[in-house]
Each structure stands twice: as C-alpha cells, then as structure tokens.
TORVEXZA-389417 format. One line per field, with one value per atom (N, C-alpha, C): x, y, z; atom name; residue in three letters. Coordinates in pm, whole numbers, plus 50000, padded with zeros to 5 digits. Example, Ala and Ser with C-alpha at 12.3 -4.5 7.8 and 13.67 -1.06 7.14 Angstrom:
! TORVEXZA-389417
x = c(51319_51230_51320_51285_51367_51290)
y = c(49431_49550_49670_49775_49894_50003)
z = c(50780_50780_50780_50708_50714_50787)
name = c(N_CA_C_N_CA_C)
resn = c(ALA_ALA_ALA_SER_SER_SER)
//
This chain:
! TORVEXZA-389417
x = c(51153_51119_50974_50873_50738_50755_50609_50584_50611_50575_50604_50766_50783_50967_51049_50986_51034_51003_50925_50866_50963_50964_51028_51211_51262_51392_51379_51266_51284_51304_51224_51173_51323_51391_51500_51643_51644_51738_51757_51850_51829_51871_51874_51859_51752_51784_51694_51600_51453_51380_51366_51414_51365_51268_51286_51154_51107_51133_51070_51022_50861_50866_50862_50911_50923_51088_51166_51302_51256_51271_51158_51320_51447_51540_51587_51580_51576_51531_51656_51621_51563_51532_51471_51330_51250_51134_51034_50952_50945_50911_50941_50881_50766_50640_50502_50446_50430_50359_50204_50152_50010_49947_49814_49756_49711_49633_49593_49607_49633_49650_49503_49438_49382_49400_49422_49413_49293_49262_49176_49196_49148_49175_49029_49049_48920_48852_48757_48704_48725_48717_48685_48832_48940_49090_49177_49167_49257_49386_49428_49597_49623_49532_49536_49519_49408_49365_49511_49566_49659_49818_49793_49880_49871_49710_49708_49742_49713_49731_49846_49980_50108_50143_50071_50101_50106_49954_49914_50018_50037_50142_50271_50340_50432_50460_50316_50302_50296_50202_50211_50327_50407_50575_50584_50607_50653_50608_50503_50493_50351_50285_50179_50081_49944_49809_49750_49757_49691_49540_49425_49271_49303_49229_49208_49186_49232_49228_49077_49014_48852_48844_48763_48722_48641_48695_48618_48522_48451_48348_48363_48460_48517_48621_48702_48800_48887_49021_49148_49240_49234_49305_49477_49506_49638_49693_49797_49813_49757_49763_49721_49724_49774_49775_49730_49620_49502_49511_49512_49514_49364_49344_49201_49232_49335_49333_49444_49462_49577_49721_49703_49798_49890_49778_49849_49929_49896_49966_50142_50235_50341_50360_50281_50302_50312_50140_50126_50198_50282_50399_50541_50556_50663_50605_50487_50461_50476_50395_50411_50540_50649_50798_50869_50844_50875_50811_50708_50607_50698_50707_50808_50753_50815_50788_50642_50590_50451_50317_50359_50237_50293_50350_50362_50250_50136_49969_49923_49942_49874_49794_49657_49526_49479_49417_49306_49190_49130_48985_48920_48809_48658_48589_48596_48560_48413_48393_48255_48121_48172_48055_48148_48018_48044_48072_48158_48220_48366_48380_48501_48609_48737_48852_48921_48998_49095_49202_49262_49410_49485_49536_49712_49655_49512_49460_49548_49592_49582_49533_49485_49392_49528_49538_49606_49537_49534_49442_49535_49509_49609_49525_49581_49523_49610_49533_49568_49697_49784_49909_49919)
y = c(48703_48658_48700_48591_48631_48762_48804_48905_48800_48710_48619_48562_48593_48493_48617_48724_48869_48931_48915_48943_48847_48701_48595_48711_48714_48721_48856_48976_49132_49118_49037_48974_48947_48855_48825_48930_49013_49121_49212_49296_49387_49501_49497_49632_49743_49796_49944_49929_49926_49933_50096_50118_50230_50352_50455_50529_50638_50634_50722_50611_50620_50512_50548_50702_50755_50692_50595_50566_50404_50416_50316_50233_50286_50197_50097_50090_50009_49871_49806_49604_49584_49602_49543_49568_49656_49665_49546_49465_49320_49317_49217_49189_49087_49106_49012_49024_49169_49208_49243_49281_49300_49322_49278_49220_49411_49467_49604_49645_49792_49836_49943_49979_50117_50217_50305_50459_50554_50500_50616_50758_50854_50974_51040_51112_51222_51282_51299_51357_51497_51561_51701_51733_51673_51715_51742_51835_51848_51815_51877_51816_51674_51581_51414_51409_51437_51464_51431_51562_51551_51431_51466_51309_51180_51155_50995_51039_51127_51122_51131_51138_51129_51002_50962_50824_50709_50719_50637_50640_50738_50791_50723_50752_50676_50550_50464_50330_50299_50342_50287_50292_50360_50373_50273_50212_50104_49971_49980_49876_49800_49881_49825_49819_49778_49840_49903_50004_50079_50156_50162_50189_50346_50437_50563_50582_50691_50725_50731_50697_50687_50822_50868_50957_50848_50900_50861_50935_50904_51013_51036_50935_51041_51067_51124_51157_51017_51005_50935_50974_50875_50950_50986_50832_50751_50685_50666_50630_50483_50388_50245_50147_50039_49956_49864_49851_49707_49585_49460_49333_49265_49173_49123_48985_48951_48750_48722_48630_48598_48575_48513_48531_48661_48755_48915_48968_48932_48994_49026_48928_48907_49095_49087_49164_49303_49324_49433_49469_49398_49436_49491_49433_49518_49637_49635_49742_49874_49829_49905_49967_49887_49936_49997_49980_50045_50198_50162_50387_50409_50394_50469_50446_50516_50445_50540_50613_50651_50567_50473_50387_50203_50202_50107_50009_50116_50024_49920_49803_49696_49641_49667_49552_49465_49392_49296_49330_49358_49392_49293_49298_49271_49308_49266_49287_49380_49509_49572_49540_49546_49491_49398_49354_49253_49357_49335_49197_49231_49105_49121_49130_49198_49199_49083_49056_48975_48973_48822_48779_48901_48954_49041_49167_49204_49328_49425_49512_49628_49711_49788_49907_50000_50142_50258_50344_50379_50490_50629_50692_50808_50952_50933_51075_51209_51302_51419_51467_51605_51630_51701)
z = c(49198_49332_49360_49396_49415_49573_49601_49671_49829_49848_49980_49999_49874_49934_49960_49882_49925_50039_50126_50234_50356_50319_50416_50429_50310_50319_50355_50357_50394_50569_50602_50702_50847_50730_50817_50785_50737_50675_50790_50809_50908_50816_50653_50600_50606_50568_50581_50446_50442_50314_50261_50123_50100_50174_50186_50244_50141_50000_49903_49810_49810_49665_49525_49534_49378_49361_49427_49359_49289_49180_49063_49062_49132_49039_49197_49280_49407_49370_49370_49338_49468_49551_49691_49679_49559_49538_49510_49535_49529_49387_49291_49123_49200_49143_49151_49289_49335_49460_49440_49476_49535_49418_49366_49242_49183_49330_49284_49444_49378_49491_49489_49625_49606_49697_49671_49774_49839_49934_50015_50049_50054_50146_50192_50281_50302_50208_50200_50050_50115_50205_50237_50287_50223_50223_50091_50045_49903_49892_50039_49997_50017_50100_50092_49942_49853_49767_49707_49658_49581_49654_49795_49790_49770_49748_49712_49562_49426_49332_49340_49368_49324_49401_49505_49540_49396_49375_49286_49155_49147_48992_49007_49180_49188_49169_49253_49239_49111_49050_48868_48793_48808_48767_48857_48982_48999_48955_48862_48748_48861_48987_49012_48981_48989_48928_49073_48997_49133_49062_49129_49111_49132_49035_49090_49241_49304_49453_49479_49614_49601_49734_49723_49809_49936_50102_50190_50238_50285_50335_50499_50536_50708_50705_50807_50868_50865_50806_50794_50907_50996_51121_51116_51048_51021_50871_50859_50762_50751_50673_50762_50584_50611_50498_50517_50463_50478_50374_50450_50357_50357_50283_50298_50330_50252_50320_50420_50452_50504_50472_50364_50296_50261_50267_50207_50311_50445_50532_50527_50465_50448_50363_50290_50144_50195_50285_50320_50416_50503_50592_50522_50394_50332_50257_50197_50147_50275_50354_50499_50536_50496_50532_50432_50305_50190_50153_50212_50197_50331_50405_50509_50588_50688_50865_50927_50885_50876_50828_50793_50665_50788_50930_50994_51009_51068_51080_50943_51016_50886_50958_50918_50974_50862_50935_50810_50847_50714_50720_50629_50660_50590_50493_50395_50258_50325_50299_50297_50216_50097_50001_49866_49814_49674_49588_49484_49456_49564_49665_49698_49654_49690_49618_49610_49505_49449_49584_49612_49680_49648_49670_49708_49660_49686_49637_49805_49804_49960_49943_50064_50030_50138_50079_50148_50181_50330_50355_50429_50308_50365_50401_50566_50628_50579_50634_50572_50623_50615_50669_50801)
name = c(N_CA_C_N_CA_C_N_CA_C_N_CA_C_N_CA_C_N_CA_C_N_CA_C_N_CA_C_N_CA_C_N_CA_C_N_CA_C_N_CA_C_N_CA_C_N_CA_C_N_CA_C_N_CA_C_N_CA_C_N_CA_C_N_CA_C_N_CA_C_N_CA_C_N_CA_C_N_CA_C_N_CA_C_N_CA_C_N_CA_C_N_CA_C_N_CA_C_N_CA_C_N_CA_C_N_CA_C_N_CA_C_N_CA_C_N_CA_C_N_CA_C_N_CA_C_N_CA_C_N_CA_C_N_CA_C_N_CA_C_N_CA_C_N_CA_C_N_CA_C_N_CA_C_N_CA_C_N_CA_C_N_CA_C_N_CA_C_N_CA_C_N_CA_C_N_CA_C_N_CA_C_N_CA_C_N_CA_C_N_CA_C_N_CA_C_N_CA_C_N_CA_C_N_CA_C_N_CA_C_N_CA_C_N_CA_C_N_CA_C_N_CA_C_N_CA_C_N_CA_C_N_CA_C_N_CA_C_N_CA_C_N_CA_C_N_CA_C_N_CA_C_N_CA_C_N_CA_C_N_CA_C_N_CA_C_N_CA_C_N_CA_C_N_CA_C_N_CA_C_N_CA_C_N_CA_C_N_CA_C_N_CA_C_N_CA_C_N_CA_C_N_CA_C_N_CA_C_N_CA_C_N_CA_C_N_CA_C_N_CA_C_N_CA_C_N_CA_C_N_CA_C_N_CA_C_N_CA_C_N_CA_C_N_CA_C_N_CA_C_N_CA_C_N_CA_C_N_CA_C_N_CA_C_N_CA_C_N_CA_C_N_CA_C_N_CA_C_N_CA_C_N_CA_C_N_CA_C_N_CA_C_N_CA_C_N_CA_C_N_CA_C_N_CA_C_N_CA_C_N_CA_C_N_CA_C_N_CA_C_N_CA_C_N_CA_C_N_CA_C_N_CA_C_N_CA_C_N_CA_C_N_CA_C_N_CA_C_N_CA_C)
resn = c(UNK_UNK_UNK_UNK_UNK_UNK_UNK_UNK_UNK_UNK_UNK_UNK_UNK_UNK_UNK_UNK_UNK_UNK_UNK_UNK_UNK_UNK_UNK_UNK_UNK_UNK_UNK_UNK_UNK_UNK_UNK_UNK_UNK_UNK_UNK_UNK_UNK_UNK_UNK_UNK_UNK_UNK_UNK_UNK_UNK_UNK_UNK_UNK_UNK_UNK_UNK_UNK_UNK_UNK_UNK_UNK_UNK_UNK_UNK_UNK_UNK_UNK_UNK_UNK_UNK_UNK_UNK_UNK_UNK_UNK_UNK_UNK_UNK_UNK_UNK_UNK_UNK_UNK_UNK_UNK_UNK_UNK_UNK_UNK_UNK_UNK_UNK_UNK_UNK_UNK_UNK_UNK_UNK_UNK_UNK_UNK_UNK_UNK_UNK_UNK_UNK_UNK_UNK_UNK_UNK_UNK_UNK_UNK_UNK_UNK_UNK_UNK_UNK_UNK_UNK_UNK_UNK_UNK_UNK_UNK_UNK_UNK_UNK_UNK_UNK_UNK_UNK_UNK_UNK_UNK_UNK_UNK_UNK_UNK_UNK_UNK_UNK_UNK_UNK_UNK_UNK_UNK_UNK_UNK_UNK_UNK_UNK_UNK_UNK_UNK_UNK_UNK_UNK_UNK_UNK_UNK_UNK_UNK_UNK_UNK_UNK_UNK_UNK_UNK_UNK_UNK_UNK_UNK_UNK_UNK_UNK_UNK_UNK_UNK_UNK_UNK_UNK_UNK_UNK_UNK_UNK_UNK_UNK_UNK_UNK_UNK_UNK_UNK_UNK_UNK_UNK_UNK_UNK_UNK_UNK_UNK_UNK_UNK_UNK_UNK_UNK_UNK_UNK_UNK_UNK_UNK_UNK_UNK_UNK_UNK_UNK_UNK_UNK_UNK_UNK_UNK_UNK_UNK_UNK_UNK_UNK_UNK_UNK_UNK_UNK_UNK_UNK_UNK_UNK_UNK_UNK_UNK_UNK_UNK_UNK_UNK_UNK_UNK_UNK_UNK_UNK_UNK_UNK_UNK_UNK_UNK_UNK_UNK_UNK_UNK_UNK_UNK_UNK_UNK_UNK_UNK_UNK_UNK_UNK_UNK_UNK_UNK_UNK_UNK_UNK_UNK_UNK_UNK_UNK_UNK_UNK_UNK_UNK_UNK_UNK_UNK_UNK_UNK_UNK_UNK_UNK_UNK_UNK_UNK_UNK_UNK_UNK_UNK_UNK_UNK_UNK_UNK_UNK_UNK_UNK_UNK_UNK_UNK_UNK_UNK_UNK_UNK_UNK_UNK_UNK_UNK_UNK_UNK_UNK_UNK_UNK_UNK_UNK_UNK_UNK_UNK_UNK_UNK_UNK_UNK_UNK_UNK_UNK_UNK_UNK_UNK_UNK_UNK_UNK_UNK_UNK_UNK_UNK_UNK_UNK_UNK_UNK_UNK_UNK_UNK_UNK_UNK_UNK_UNK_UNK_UNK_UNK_UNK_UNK_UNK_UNK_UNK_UNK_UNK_UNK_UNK_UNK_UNK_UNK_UNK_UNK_UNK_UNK_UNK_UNK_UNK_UNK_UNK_UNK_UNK_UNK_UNK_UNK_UNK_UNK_UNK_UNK_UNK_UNK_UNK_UNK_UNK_UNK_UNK_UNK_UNK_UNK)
//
C-alpha cells in the first residue's frame, strides 16, 4: 500500500497508531512512505543530540532513509514534522501520529536553499527534553 492510500484509510480509522517507533513489527507502519527523512535538533543540546540519533537508528530499522541528524543553530521549541510539497502533507500527518502524540505540529515549509529536496522528503525537528 503506497504512503497516500495509507494515510486516506489511517485517516478514516478510529484506531490508535502506534506511539513507539522502535516496534519494527506493526503492519499499520506504511510500506513506500517518505523518500528521506531528516532530523534536526539544537546543536547546544546533547541529550536532543542523542535523541535524534536513536530516532534516526529507529527509523532506519524501519526500512526508511533517514540523513544523519543535522545540528541547528537555535533553540527547537517543539517537536514539529515538516513537509515540503503538497502532496506530502497526507504522509507527514501519519508520520506525525505514528512518533506519538508529541510530534502533532505538521507545517509546510519552504525549501531554504538549493538543491531543493526531493517529493515525500520530511524534515523532524526535535526539541530538547
């Protein structure tokens, strides 16, 4: 099932989506979701630090491509899951519900600089604890 027909039917479900994404064996996990994923945190936060790296570890066991975690250079207020096209929005709303009910905020943003990202790329920006 692509990442959009999985999103339509999460959509109309009134089940509960996972809230740990280290459980790799959950069929409700979408097959052919988001092209890459990447992880933000504070650069001047170690323990974000070490939670985007077990994020990322998790995600890659879930068979995603996820980019090394990038250091931000401000303050991460919120958790927040960003799409770039329109299309992604579907995606990044389940991804949003699948990291747990902390990771709710989904905006669309604006590619910052070239080369822009790829369709079903999301960006995760995880504030500190």
């Amino acid at each position: 099932m692509g990442f959009q027909a999985y999103a339509a039917e999460a959509a109309a479900s009134d089940a509960a989506l996972p809230q740990d994404v280290t459980n790799r064996s959950d069929p409700r996990l979408p097959a052919g979701g988001p092209s890459r994923v990447v992880i933000r945190y504070s650069k001047d936060d170690p323990i974000a630090r070490q939670h985007a790296i077990g994020l990322a570890r998790a995600l890659n066991e879930q068979g995603l491509e996820v980019a090394e975690p990038v250091a931000s250079p401000g303050r991460i207020a919120s958790n927040t899951v960003s799409y770039f096209y329109n299309e992604d929005r579907p995606g990044a709303e389940i991804a949003a519900r699948v990291l747990g009910s902390w990771w709710k905020a989904v905006q669309q943003r604006l590619p910052a600089r070239e080369p822009f990202p790829r369709p079903g790329a999301l960006e995760l920006a995880l504030a500190g604890p």
